[in-house]
C-alpha positions as CSV (number, residue, x, y, z in Angstrom):
1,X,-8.1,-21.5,8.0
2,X,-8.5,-19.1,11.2
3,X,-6.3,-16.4,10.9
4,X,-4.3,-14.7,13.8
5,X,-5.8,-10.7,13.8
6,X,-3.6,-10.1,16.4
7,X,-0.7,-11.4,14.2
8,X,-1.7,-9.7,11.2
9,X,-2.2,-5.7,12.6
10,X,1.3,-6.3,14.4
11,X,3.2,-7.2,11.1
12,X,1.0,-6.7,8.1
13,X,0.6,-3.8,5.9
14,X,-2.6,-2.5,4.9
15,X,-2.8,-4.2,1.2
16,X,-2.4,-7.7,3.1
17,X,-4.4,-7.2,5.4
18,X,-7.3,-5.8,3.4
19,X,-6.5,-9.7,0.8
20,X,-7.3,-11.0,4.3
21,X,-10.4,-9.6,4.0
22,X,-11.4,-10.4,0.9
23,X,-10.6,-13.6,1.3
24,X,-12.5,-14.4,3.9
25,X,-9.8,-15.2,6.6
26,X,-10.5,-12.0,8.7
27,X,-13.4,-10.3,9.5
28,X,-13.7,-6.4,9.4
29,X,-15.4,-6.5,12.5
30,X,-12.8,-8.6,14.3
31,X,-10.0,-6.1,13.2
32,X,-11.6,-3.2,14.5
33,X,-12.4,-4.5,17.8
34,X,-8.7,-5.9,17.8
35,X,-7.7,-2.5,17.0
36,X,-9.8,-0.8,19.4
37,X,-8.3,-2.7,22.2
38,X,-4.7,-2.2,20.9
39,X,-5.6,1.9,21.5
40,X,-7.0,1.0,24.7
41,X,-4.0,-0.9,25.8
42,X,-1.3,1.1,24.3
43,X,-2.1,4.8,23.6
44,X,-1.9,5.4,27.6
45,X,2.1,4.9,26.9
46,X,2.0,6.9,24.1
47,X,-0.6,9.3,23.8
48,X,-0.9,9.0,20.3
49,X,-4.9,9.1,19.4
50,X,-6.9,12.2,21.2
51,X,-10.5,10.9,20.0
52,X,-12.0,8.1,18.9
53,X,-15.5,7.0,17.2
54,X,-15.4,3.8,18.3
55,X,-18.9,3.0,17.6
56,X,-19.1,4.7,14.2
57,X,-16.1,2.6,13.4
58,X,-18.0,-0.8,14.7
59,X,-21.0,0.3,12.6
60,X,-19.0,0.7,9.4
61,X,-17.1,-2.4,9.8
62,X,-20.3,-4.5,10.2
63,X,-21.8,-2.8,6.8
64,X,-18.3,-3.0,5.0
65,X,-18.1,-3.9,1.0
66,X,-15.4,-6.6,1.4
67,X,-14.3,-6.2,-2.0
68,X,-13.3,-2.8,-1.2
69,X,-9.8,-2.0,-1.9
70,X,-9.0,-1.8,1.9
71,X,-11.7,-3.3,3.6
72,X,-11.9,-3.2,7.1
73,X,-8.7,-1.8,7.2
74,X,-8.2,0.0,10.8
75,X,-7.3,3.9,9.9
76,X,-6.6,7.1,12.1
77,X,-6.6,10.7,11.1
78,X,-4.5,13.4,12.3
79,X,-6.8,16.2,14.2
80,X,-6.5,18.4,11.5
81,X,-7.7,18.9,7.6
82,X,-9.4,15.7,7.1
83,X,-12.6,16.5,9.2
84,X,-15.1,13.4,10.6
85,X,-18.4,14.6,10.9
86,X,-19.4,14.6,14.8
87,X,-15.1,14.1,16.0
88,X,-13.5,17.2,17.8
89,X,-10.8,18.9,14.7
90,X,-9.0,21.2,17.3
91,X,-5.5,20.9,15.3
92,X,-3.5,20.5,18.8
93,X,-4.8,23.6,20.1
94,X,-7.1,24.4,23.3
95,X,-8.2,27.6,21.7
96,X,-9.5,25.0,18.8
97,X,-11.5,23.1,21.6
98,X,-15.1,22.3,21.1
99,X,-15.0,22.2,17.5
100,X,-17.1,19.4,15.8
101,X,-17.7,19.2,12.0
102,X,-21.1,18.4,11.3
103,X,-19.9,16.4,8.3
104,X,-16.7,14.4,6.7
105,X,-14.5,16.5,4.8
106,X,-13.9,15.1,0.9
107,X,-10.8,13.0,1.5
108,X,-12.5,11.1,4.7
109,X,-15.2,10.4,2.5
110,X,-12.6,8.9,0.0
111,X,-11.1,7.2,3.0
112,X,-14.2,5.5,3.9
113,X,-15.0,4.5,0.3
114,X,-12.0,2.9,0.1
115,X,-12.6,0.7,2.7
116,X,-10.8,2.2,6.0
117,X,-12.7,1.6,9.2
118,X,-11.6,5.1,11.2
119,X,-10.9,4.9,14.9
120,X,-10.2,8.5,15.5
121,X,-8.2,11.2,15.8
122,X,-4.3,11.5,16.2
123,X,-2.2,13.9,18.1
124,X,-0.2,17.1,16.7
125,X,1.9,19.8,17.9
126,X,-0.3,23.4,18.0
127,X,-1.7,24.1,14.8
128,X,1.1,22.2,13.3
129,X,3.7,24.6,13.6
130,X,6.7,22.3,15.0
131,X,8.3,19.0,13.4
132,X,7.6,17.5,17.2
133,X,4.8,16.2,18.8
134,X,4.0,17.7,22.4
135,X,1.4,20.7,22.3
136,X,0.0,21.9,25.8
137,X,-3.8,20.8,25.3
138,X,-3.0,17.0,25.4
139,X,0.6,16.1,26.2
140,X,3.7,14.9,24.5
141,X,3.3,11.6,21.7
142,X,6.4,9.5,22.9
143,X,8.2,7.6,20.0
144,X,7.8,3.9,20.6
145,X,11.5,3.2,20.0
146,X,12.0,5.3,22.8
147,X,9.7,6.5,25.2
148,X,11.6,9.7,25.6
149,X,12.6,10.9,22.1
150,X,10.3,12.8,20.1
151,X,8.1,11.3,17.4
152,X,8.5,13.7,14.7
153,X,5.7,15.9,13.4
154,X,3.6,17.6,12.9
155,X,1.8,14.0,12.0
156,X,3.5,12.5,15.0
157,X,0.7,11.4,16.6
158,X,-0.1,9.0,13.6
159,X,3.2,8.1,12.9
160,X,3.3,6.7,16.7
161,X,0.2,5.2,16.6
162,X,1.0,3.2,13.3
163,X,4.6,2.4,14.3
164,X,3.3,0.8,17.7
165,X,0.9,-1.3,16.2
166,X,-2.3,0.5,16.8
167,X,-3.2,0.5,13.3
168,X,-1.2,-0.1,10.3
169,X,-1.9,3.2,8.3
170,X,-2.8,6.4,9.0
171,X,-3.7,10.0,8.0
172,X,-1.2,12.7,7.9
173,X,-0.6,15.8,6.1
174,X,3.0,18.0,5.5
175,X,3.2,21.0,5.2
176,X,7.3,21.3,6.0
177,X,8.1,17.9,6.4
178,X,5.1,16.7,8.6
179,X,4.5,13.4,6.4
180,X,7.8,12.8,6.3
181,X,9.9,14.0,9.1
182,X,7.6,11.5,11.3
183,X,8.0,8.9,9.4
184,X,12.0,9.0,9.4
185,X,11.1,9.4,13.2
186,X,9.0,6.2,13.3
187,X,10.5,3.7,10.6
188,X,7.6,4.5,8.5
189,X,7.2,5.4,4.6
190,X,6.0,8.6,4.2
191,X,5.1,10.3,0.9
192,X,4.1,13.8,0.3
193,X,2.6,14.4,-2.7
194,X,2.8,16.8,-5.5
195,X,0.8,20.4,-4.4
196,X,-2.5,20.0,-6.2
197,X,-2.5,15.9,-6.2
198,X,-4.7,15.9,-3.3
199,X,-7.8,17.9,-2.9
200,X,-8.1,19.7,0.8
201,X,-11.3,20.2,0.3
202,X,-13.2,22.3,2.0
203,X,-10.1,23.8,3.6
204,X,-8.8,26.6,1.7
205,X,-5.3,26.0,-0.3
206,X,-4.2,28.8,-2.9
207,X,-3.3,32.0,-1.1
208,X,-3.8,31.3,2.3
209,X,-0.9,28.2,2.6
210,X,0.0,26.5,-0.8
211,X,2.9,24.4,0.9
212,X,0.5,21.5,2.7
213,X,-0.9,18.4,1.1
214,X,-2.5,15.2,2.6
215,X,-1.6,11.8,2.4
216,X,-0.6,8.9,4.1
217,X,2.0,6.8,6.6
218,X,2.6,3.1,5.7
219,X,4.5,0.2,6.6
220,X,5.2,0.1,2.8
221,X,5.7,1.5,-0.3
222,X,2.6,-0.2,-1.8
223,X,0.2,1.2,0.4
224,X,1.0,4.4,-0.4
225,X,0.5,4.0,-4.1
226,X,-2.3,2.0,-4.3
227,X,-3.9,4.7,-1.6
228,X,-2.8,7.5,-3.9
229,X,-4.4,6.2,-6.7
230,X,-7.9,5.9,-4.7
231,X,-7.9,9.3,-3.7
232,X,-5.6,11.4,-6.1
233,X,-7.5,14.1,-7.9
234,X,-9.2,17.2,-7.4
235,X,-12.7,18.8,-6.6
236,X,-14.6,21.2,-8.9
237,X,-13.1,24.9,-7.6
238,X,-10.1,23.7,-6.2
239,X,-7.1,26.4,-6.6
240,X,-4.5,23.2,-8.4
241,X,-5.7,20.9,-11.1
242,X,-2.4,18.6,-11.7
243,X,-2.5,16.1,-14.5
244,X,-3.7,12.5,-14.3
245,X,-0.8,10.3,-14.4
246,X,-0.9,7.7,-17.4
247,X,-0.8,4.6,-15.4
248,X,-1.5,4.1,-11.7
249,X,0.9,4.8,-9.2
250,X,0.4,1.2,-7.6
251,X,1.5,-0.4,-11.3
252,X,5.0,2.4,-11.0
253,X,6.6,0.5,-8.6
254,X,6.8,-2.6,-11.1
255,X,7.9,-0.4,-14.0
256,X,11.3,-0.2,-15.3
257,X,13.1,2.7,-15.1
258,X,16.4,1.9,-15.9
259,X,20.0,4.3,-15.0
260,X,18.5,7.2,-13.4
261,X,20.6,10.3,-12.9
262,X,20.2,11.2,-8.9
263,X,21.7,13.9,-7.4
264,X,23.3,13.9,-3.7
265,X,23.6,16.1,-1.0
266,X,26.7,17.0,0.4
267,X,25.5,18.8,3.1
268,X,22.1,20.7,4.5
269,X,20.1,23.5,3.0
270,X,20.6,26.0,5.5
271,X,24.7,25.0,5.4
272,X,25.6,22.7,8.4
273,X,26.9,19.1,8.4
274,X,25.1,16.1,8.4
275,X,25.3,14.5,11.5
276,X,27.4,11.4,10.7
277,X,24.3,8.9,11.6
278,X,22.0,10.9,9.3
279,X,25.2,10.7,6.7
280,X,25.6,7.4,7.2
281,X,21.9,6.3,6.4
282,X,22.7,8.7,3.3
283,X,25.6,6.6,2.5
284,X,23.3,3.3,2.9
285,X,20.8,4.6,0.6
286,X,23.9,5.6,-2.1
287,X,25.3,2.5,-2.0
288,X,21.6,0.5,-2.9
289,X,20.7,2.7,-5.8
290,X,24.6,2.3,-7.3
291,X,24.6,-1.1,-6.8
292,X,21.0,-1.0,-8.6
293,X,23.0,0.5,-11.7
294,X,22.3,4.4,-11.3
295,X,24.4,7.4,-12.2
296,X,25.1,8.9,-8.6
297,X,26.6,12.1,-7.9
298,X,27.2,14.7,-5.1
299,X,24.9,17.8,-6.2
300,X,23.7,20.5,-3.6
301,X,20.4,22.3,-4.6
302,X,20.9,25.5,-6.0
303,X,19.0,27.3,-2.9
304,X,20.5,29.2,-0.7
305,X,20.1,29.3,3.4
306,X,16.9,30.7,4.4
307,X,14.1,28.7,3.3
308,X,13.2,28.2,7.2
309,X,12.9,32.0,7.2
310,X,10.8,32.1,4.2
311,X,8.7,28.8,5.8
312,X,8.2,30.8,9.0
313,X,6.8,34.0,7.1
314,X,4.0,31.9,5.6
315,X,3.4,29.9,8.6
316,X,3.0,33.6,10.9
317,X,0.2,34.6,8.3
318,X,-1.4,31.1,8.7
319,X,-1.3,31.4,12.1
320,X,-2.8,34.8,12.6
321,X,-5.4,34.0,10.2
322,X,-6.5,31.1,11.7
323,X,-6.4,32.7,15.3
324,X,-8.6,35.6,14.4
325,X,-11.2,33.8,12.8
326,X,-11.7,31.4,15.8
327,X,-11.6,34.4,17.8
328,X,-14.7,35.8,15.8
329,X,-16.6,32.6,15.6
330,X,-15.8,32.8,20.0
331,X,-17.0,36.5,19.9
332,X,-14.2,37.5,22.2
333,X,-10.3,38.6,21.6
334,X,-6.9,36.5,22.3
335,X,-6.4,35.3,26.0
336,X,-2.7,34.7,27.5
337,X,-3.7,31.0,28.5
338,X,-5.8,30.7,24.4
339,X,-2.2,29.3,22.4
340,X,1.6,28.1,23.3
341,X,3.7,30.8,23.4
342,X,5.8,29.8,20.3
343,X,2.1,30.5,18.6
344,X,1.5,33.5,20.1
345,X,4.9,34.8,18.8
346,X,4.1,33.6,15.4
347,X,0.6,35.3,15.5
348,X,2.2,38.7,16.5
349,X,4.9,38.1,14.3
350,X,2.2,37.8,11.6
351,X,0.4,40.7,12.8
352,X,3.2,42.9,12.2
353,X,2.9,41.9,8.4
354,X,1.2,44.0,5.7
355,X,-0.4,43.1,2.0
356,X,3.0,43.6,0.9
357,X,5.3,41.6,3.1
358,X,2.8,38.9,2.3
359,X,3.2,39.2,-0.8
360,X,7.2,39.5,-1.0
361,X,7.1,36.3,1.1
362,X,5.2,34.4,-1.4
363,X,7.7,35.9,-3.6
364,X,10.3,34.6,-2.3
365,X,8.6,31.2,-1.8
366,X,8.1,30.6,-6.0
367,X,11.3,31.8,-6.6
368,X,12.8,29.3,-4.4
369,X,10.4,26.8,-5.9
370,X,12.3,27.8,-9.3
371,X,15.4,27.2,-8.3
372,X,14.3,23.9,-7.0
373,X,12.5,23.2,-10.1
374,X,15.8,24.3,-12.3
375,X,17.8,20.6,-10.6
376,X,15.8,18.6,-11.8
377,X,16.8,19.7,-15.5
378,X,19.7,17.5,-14.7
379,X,18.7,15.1,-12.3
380,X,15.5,12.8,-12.0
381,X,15.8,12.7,-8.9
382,X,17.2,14.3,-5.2
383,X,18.8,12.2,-2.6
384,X,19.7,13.7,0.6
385,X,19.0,12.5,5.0
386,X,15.0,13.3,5.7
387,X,16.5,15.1,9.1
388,X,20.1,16.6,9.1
389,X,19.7,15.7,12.9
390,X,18.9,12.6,15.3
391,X,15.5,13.1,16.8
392,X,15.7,14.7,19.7
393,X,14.8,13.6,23.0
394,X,11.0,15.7,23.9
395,X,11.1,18.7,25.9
396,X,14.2,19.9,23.5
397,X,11.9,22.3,21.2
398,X,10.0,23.8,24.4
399,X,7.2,25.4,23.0
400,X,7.1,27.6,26.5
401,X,10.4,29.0,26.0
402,X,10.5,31.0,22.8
403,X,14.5,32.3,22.9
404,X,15.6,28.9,23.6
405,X,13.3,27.4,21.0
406,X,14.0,29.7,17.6
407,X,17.6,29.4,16.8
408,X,16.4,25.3,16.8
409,X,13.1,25.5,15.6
410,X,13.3,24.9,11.9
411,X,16.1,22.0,12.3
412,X,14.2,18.9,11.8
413,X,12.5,19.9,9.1
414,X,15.3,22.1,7.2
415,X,15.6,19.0,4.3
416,X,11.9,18.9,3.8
417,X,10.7,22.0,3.9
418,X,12.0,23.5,0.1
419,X,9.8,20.3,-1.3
420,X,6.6,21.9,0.0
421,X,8.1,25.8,-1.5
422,X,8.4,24.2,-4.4
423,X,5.5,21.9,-5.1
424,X,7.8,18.5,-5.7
425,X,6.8,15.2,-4.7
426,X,9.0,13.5,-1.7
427,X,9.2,10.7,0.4
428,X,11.1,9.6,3.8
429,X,12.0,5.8,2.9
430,X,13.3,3.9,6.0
431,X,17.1,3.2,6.2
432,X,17.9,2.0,9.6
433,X,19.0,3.2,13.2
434,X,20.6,5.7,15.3
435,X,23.0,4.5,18.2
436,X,19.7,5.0,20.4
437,X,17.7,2.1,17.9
438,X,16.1,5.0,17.2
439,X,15.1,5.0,13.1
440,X,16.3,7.6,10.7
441,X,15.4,7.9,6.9
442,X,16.4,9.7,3.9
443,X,14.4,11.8,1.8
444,X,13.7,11.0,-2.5
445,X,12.3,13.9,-4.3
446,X,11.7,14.4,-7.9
447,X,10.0,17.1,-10.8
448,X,7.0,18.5,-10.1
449,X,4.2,15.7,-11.0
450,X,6.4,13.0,-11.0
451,X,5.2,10.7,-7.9
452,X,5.9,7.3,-10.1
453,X,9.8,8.2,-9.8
454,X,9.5,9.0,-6.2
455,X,7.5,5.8,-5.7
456,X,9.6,3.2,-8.1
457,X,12.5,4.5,-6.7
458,X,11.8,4.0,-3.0
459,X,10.8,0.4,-3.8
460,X,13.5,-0.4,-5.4
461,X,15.3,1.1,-1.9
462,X,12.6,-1.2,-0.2
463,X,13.6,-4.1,-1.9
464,X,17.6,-3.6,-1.6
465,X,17.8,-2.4,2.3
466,X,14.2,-3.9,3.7
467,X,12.8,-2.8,6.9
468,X,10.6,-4.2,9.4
469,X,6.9,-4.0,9.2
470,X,6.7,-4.7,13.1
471,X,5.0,-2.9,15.2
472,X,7.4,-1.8,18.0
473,X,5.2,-3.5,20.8
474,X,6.1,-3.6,23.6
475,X,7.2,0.3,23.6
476,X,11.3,0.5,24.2
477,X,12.0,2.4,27.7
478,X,14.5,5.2,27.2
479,X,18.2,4.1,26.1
480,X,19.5,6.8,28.6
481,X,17.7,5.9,31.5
């Protein structure tokens, strides 16, 4: 029986379209040239994928092991972390331009090895520093649900290009919300793991920014596990070594877990209101999990306002790091036209720090981690909105206008952000619309370690509130214009 490629990449996820595969009844080389014509056509809309490797990608789907877990599956990475050897990595940034790895970083080679045919390279705001997706060196990502609100980020460029059917998974990594705070953005799953679950090998983790991990963004919940479990685990020298989980993640979403005790939010981390769509999906997910037969109750985190403060701290000593040691491989200093100015303010913010404000901010980052850590003595897991806002429409966090742009800076990603402080697992499960059709999500976090709850949990939210696995194709012009 011929089956329709078109058909599947618009509405399959990646685990049924990789049995498709197997099978027989699609051909690895049919999806990527399927897919390669889907970026053609549509990423001129949406500007989602910067680079591509078209012919690399042809190559390995001609010379692909069709038992492979994921064969011939049609992948994108976001332009930073996960390097392709010979693909620009300039993480959103013209001062990054003209850098080419000479060779795959580890998790592209466990990408590849599980089957994913990679296409290229996705879009990102400037060396990941925003939760939106419009850096100066290639242009806004639009969110295919409507042209003119944001996509999330800092993965927003992934997010978009999965959610408008140019692929069915993708690459991302969070580091604040950047898996997840898309993926509410896009009507995506989006997990981020546990800190240490997956290797960033070779870019450095311990000291220099402990809060980002890589994973994925799926049309389900079961791609995420089953990709978890093929590329979960560390490298010899890595700063983390987590423990193996007894079963595998993809087998957690069958398990039983019976009453689970889940605590609420009853209103932001940094103290405002929900807005009443965000509540709302809130009050969607609530109802589900009670009606599943668990003990609900409204239950704040013990953390007090100011984890965006803490965030930005860490994120200005990134940034200047990161900037001076381009500068040295360039041989020349900083230029006015080189970064954004939101960057350049976190660079001289960062530049203003010494050893020992670096070290009081990691300070403050584990003990805020703690406090995280001490809810889950009661709870198994955290419910709350993945975004205490709607998304925004782009041009609202104008990376030109830096007085304008702080007091809002840290909003979209003021839910997510104490997850990557802390080191828990936490994923943005789907959970319908704004009044725009615009998607929201909320956010399920757990311990430290314990992806299988995060995971059997948002199933179980898959199975009693199911979303679409669409792509949303033809984009959807802006509801205000």
């Amino acid at each position: 029986m011929t089956t329709d490629i078109g058909a599947l990449l618009d509405s399959a996820d990646a685990t049924e379209i990789a049995a498709a595969v197997r099978s027989g009844a699609a051909d690895p080389v049919e999806l990527a040239e399927d897919a390669i014509g889907r970026i053609e056509e549509r990423n001129p809309e949406i500007n989602a994928v910067i680079a591509t490797c078209f012919d690399v990608a042809l190559n390995s789907a001609r010379n692909m092991d069709r038992d492979a877990p994921f064969a011939g599956v049609p992948f994108v990475v976001k332009d930073c972390r996960v390097r392709l050897a010979g693909v620009p990595e300039t993480w959103g940034s013209k001062l990054m331009a003209g850098h080419i790895p000479d060779e795959d970083s580890e998790l592209a080679k466990r990408y590849r090895a599980a089957g994913f045919v990679i296409l290229g390279v996705t879009n990102m705001p400037e060396m990941g520093k925003m939760a939106t997706t419009e850096p100066a060196a290639y242009g806004p990502t639009h969110n295919p649900y409507d042209l003119n609100k944001s996509p999330g980020g800092s993965s927003g460029g992934t997010a978009a290009a999965v959610a408008s059917g140019m692929v069915p998974i993708g690459h991302g990594n969070d580091g604040g919300g950047s898996i997840r705070v898309p993926s509410a953005a896009c009507g995506l799953f989006g997990l981020k793991p546990s800190r240490g679950r997956v290797t960033g090998h070779p870019a450095p983790t311990m000291m220099s920014y402990p809060m980002g991990i890589d994973h994925v963004l799926t049309r389900s919940v079961r791609d995420s596990a089953h990709v978890l479990d093929l590329t979960a685990g560390p490298v010899p020298g890595d700063p983390y070594e987590i423990s193996s989980p007894t079963a595998t993640w993809l087998s957690s979403l069958e398990a039983e877990t019976g009453p689970l005790r889940i605590g609420v939010a009853g209103r932001s981390i940094e103290g405002p209101a929900f807005d009443p769509m965000c509540a709302e999906a809130l009050e969607r997910a609530v109802g589900c999990l009670e009606g599943i037969g668990h003990h609900l109750e409204v239950a704040n985190l013990p953390v007090e306002p100011g984890v965006m403060v803490t965030m930005g701290a860490l994120m200005a000593t990134a940034a200047k790091v990161m900037i001076d040691d381009r500068l040295a491989e360039l041989g020349r200093g900083l230029q006015d036209d080189d970064i954004e100015p939101f960057t350049r303010y976190l660079y001289d913010l960062g530049a203003g720090f010494d050893g020992a404000d670096v070290i009081r901010g990691l300070q403050a980052a584990e003990l805020i981690g703690r406090k995280t850590a001490t809810y889950f003595s009661r709870f198994d897991i955290f419910l709350s909105p993945t975004t205490r806002t709607v998304f925004p429409e782009l041009g609202v966090y104008d990376t030109s206008n830096v007085e304008e742009l702080l007091p809002i800076a840290g909003t979209l990603a003021s839910e997510t952000s104490v997850f990557n402080i802390g080191g828990q697992p936490a994923a943005s499960v789907p959970m319908g619309y704004d009044e725009a059709g615009v998607p929201l999500g909320v956010q399920v976090a757990a311990p430290f370690g314990r992806e299988d709850l995060v995971l059997a949990v948002s199933r179980q939210l898959e199975e009693a509130a199911p979303w679409s696995t669409a792509a949303m194709w033809p984009a959807r012009p802006s509801a205000s214009s």
